[in-house]
C-alpha positions in Angstrom: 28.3 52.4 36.6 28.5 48.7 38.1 30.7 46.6 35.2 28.3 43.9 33.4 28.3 40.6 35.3 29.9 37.6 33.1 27.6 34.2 32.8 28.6 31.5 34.9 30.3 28.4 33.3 29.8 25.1 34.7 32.8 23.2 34.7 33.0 19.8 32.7 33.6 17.1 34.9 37.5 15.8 34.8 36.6 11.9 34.5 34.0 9.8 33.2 33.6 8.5 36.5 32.8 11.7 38.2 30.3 12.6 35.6 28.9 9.2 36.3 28.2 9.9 40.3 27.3 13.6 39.6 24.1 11.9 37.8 23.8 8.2 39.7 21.9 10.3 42.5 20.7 8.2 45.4 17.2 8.1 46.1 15.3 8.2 49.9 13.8 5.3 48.8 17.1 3.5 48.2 19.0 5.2 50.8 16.1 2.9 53.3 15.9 -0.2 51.4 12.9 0.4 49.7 11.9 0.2 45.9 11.7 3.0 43.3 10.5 3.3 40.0 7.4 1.5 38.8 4.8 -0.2 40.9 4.8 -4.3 40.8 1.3 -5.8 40.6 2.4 -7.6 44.0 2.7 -3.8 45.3 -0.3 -2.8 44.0 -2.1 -5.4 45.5 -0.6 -5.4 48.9 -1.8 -1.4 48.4 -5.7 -2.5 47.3 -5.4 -4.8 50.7 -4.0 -2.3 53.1 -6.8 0.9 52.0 -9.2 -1.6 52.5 -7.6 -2.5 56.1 -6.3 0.3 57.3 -7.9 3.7 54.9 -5.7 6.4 54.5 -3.7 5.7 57.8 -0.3 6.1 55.2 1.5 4.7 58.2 -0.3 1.2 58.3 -0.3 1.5 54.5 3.6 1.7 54.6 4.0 -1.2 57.1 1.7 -3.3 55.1 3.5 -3.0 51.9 7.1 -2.7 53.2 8.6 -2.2 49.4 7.4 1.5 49.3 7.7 4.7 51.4 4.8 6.6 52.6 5.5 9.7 50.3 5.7 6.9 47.3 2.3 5.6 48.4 0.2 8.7 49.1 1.5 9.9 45.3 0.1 6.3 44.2 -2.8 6.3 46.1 -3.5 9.8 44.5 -2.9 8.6 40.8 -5.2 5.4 41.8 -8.2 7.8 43.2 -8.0 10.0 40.2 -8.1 7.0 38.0 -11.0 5.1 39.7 -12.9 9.0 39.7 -12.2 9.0 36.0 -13.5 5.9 35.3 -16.6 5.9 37.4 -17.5 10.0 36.3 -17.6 10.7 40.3 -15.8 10.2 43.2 -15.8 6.6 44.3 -16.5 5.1 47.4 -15.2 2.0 49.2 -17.6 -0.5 47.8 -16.8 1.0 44.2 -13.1 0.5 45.2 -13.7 -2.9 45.9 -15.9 -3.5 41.9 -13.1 -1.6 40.1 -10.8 -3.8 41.6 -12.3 -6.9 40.5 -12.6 -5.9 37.1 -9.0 -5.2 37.3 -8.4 -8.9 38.5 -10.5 -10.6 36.0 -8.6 -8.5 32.9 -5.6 -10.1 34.2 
């Protein structure tokens, strides 16, 4: 009979500062110059601009906004749709894009 396996232990890092780089983890945005973390209105808008220039071509997105990558913009785009569905009760089109965006600018 096989003997009992014994649980792993992870080993406490040795310094503060290796602690520190084992959870300061680099982003692909970063890593490229780009931003992370919460959308700008700025970005936003460049985004409202872009769909409206270029659809879903994620690539013409991404060159029109520069601050985000096109992985970062498709998960926006996807929150933004299901946000605009939500409101409206049905899947929007582009001229409903274009109202819900203007009542977004005049609450500002």
């Amino acid at each position: 009979m096989p003997a009992p396996k014994q649980p792993t232990t992870v080993e406490a890092p040795a310094t503060l500062l290796q602690a520190e780089q084992r959870y300061n983890k680099t982003t692909l945005a970063s890593s490229v110059g780009k931003s992370s973390g919460r959308w700008t209105r700025a970005e936003h808008l460049r985004f409202i601009e872009a769909i409206k220039l270029y659809g879903k071509s994620w690539k013409h997105v991404e060159d029109h906004i520069v601050t985000r990558t096109s992985a970062q913009i498709r998960s926006h785009a996807q929150k933004y749709f299901q946000k605009v569905e939500k409101e409206l009760g049905r899947v929007p089109d582009d001229e409903d894009l274009m109202k819900f965006e203007e009542v977004l600018s005049d609450d500002s």
